[in-house]
C-alpha positions as CSV (number, residue, x, y, z in Angstrom):
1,X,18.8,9.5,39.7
2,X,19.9,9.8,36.4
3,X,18.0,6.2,34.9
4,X,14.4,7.9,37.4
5,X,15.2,11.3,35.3
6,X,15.7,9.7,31.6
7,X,12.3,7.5,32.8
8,X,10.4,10.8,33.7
9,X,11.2,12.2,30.0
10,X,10.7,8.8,28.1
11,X,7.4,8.8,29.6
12,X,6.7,12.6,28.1
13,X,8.3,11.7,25.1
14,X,6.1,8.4,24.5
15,X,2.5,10.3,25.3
16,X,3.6,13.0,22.9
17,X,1.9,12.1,19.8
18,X,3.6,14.8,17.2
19,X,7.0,16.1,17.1
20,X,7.7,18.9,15.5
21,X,11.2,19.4,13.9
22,X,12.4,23.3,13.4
23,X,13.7,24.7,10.1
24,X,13.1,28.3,10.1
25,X,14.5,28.2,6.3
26,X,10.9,26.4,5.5
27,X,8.9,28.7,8.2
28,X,7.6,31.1,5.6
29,X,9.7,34.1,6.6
30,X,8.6,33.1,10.5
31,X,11.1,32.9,13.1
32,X,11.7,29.6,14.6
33,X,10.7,30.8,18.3
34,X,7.6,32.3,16.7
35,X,6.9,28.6,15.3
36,X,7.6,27.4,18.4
37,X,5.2,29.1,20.2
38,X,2.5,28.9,18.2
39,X,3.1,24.4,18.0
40,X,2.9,24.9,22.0
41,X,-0.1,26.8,21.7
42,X,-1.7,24.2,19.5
43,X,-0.4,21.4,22.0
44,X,2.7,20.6,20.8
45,X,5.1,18.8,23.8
46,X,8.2,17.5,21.8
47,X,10.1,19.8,19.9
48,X,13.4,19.1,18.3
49,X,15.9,22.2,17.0
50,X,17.3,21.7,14.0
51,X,18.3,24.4,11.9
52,X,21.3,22.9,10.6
53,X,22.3,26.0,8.9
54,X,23.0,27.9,11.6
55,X,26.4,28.8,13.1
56,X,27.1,27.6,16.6
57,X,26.7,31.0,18.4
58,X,23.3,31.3,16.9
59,X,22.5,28.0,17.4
60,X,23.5,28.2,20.8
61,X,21.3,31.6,21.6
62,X,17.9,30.1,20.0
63,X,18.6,26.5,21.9
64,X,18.4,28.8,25.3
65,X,15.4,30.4,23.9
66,X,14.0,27.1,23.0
67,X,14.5,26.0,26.3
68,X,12.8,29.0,28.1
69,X,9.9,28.3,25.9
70,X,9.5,24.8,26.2
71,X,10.2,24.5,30.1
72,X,7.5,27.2,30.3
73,X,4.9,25.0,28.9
74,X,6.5,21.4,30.4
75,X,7.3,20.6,26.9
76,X,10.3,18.2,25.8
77,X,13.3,20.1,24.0
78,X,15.5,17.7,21.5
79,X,18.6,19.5,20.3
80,X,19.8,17.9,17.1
81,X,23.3,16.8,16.0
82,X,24.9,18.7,18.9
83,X,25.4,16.7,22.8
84,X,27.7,20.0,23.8
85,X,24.4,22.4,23.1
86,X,22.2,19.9,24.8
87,X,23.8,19.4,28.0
88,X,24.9,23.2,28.2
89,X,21.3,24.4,27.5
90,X,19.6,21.8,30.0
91,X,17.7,20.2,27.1
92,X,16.1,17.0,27.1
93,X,17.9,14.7,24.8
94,X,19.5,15.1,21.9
95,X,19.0,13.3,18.5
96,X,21.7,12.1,16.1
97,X,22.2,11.2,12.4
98,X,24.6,8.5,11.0
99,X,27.5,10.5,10.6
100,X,27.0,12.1,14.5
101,X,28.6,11.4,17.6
102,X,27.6,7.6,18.2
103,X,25.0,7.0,20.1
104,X,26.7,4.9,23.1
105,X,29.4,8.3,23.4
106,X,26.2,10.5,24.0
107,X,24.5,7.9,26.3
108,X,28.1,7.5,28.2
109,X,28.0,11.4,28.4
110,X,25.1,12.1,29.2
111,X,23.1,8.8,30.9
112,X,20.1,11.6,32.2
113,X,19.3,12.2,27.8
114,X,17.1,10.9,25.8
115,X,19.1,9.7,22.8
116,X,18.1,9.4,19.8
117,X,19.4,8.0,16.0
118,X,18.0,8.1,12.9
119,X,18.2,4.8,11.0
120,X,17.1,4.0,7.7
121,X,17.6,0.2,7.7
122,X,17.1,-3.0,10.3
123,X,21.0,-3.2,10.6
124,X,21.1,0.7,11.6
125,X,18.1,0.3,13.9
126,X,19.6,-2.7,15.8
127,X,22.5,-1.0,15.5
128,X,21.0,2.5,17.6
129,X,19.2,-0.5,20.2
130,X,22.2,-2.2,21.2
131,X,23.8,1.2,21.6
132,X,21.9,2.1,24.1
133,X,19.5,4.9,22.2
134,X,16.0,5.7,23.8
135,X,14.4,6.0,20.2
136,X,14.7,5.8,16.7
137,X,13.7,7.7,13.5
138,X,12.9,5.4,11.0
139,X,12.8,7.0,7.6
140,X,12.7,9.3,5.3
141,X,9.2,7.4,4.4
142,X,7.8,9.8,1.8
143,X,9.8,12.7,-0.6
144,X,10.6,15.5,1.1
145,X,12.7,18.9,1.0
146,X,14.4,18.6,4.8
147,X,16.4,15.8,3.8
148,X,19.1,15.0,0.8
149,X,18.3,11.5,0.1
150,X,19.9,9.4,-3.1
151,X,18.2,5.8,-2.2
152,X,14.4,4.7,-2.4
153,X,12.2,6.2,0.6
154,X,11.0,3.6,2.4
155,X,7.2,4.1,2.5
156,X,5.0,1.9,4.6
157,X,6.3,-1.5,4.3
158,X,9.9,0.1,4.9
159,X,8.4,1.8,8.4
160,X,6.7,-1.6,9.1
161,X,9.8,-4.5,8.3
162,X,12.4,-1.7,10.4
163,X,9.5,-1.5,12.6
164,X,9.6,-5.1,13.6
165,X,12.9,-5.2,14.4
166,X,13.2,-3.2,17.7
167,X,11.7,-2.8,21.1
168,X,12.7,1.1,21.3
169,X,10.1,3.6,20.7
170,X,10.0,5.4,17.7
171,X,9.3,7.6,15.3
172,X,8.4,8.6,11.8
173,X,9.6,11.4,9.3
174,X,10.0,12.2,6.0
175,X,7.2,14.4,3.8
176,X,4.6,13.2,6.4
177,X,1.2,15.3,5.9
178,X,-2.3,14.8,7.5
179,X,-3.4,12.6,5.2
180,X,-0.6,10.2,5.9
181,X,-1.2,9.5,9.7
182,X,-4.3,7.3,9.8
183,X,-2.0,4.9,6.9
184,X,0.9,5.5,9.6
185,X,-1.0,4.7,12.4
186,X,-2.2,1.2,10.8
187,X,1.1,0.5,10.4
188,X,2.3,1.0,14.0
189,X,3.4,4.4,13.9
190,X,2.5,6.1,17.6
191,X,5.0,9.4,17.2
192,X,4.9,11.8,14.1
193,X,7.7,13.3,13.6
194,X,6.9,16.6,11.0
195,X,8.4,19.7,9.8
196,X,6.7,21.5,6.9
197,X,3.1,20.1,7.6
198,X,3.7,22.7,10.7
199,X,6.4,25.2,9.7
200,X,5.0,25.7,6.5
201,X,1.3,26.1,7.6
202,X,-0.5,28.7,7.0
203,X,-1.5,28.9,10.3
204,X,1.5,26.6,12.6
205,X,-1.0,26.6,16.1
206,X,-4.6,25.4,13.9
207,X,-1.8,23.0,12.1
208,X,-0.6,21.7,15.1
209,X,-4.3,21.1,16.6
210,X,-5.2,19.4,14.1
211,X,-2.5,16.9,13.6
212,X,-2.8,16.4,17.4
213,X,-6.4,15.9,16.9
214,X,-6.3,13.1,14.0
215,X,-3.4,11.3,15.8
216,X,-5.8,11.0,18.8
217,X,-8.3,9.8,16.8
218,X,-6.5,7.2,15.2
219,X,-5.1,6.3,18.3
220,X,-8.4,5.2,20.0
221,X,-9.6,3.8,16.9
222,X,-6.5,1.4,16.8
């Protein structure tokens, strides 16, 4: 039951296309269920909940909220950093950093989850495989605001040597906007992983269209 029901969600989370990451510090004033709603009028189906900054009773109250939301529109809820808030909330996986629970604790846990780890490196990315994770992150690729970073970002060629290093699925982030994904795509990028390209829009649902629109096209023109 539990490898059929982590199947069922790999199968929604692969067909996704974008997945937007919550910040509501970078949502222009917006709350983060308002952004939420509008990426799921625009199409969205994988959201993560970030919002790193908030303390765990808040946290805990918007990840129900999240959940009401995306279960309403049969969309995929990723709860970062925190396995406790995902399995209490009935989310769908939960995604981990490098300093997080590890990711063969979490699949232990919670074998129904998707897992998944970001990794900035081959050695992290086997790493995450042979743990057991469902997906990786591979980046940050471009400069971005979401994320303190002290090394080089790792750009195409980084995406494309981690790339070929792993049978998981994966994703891309890191200062990804529109104009990156056809260059993404090219280099084997299938889930887009974005934050300010939808909390920062001007308007999040036309945003969200349209990034879902040009990953499509790329898609049937790869």
């Amino acid at each position: 039951m539990a490898t059929h029901l982590h199947q069922q969600r790999m199968t929604l989370f692969c067909r996704a296309g974008l997945y937007l990451v919550t910040e509501q510090a970078l949502s222009r004033g917006r709350t983060t269920p308002d952004i939420i709603r509008a990426a799921l009028a625009g199409g969205a189906r994988l959201i993560q909940l970030r919002e790193k900054d908030l303390p765990l009773p808040a946290f805990i109250r918007l990840a129900e909220q999240a959940r009401r939301l995306t279960a309403e529109a049969g969309a995929l809820l990723i709860i970062n950093d925190r396995l406790d808030v995902a399995m209490g909330v009935d989310a769908d996986g939960v995604h981990l950093g490098q300093a997080d629970l590890p990711a063969a604790m979490a699949r232990k846990l919670a074998p129904r989850l998707i897992v998944g780890v970001s990794t900035h490196s081959i050695a992290e990315a086997q790493a995450a495989q042979t743990a057991g994770a469902s997906y990786i992150n591979i980046g940050p690729l471009f400069p971005t605001k979401t994320k303190s970073w002290t090394q080089e970002f790792l750009g195409l060629e980084g995406l494309r040597q981690i790339a070929k290093h792993t049978t998981l699925p994966f994703t891309v982030m890191g200062g990804i906007k529109k104009e990156h994904i056809p260059a993404l795509r090219q280099a084997g990028a299938r889930i887009i992983a974005v934050v300010t390209a939808v909390t920062a829009a001007d308007d999040p649902e036309l945003a969200t269209r349209e990034l879902l629109s040009l990953i499509r096209q790329t898609s049937n023109s790869n």
